[in-house]
N, C-alpha and C positions, 0 to 999 in steps of 0.2 A: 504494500500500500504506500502510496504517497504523501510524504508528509507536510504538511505546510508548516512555514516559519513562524515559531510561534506570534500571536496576536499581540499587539504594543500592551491591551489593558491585561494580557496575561502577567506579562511582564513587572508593570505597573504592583498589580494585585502581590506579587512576589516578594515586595516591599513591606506588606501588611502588619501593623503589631499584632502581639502577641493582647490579649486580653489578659492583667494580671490582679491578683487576688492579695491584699494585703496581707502582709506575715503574721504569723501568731504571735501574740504576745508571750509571756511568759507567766501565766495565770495558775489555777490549778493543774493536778494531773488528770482529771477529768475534763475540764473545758479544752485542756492540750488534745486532748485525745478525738474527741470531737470535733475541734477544729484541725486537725491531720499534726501538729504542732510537731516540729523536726528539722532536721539539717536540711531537707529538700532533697536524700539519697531518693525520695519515691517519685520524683520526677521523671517520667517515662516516654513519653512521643511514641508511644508503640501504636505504628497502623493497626488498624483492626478490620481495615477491607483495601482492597486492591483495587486500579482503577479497571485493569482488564479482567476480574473474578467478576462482574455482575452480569447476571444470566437475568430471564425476563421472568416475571412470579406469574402462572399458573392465576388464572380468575379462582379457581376453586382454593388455594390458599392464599390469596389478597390478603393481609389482614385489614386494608383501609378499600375492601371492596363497596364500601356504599360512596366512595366514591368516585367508584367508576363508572363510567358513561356508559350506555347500552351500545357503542358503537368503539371499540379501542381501534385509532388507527396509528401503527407506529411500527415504520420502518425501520428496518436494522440499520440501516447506513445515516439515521438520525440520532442515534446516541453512540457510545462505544469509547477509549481510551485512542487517547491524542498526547505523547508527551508525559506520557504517563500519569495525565488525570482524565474526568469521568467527565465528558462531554453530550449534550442535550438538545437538537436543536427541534423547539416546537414545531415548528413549519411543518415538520414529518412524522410529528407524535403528539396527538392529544391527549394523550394521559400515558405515564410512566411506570412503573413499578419492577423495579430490579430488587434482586438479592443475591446472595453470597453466602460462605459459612465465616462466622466470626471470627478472626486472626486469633485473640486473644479471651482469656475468660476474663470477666468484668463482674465487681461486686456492686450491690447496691451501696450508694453513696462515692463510689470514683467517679472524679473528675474525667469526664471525656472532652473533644473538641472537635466541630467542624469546619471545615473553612472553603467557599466558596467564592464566586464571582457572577456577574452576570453582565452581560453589554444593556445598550440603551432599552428599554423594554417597549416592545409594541401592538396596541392593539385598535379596534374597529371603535369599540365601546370598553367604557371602562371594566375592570375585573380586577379580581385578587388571583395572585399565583400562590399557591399552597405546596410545601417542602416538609418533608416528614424523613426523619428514620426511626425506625421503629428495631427493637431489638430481642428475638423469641416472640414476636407477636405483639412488645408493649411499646406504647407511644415513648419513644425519650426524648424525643425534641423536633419540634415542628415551627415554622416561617412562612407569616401571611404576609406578600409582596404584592403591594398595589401597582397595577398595570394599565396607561402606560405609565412608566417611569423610569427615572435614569440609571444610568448605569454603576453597579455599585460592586465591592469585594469587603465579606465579614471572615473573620475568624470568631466563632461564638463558643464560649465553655458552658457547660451544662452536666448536672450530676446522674449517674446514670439512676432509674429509679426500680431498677432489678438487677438480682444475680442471674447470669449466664458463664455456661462454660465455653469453651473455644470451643467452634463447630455449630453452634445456635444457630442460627437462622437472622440476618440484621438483612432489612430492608430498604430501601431506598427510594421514598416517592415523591412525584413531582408531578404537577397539574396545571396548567395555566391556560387563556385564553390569546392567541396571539401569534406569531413567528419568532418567535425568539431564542437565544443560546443560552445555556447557564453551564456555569463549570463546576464542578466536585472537586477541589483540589487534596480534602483530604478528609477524614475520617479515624481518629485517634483516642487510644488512652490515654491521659496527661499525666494524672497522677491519682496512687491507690488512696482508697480512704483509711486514715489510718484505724488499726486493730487494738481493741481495751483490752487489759491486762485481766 
């Protein structure tokens, strides 16, 4: 396949900060423990999906099947790994839903992260663009993007709100009204929650 040179706002995007968590104070050993409190060894960037591992989810195991459309159209050659991230372009899929098996096992309360982009956003009439991952079936973090709109890149932390082991089932979904491109840049563990004594 042919690759194109990467896009300037990919580039751009590449730049992005980090979203950071102020440090724990030095309080109880219970409120430490709670608040992960430590030298920062559990700091981790472990991917937890791949840009070329997502395959298309099956209606019959959708977990966000209400909502899907009575009519899914979505070409293969409208999403797929570019550069080694997860590329999207509406024009050729009106509703999305990928998954993979999970890199890593993840407990309730680890810090995960995703980070994403998208170009200018366009539509006929207005609409929300809805982004979910979901993880064994459970919502962990979802993004309502008002379209049209411009063009933006987030890196967002969010605490995962279940345990899964590596191999779970993490899905990927994406819906909007429109022609438009969004990127997946990535999908990570940040860091574990820490464990009470």
């Amino acid at each position: 396949m042919l690759r194109r040179s990467p896009h300037p706002f990919a580039l751009a995007a590449s730049a992005l900060l980090s979203l950071a968590c102020d440090a724990p104070g030095h309080g109880d050993d219970e409120a430490a423990c709670v608040a992960g409190a430590g030298d920062g060894s559990a700091e981790l960037d472990l991917p937890l999906a791949f840009a070329e591992g997502w395959r298309p989810t099956p209606a019959h195991t959708d977990p966000l099947v209400t909502h899907r459309p009575e009519t899914v159209v979505c070409n293969l050659d409208a999403w797929g790994e570019e550069y080694g991230l997860f590329e999207v372009r509406t024009a050729g899929c009106n509703y999305l839903s990928v998954d993979q098996a999970l890199a890593e096992s993840v407990s309730a309360g680890d810090t995960l992260a995703v980070e994403l982009w998208w170009q200018a956003l366009i539509a006929h009439e207005p609409a929300t663009a809805h982004l979910a991952v979901l993880i064994d079936g459970a919502l962990a973090w979802e993004l309502e993007v008002a379209v049209p709109g411009p063009s933006d890149a987030r890196r967002l932390e969010f605490v995962s709100p279940i345990d899964a082991e590596a191999g779970a089932t993490v899905t990927f979904h994406l819906h909007n009204h429109g022609q438009n491109s969004w990127t997946l840049a990535s999908l990570e563990l940040v860091e574990r929650a820490a464990s009470c004594p």
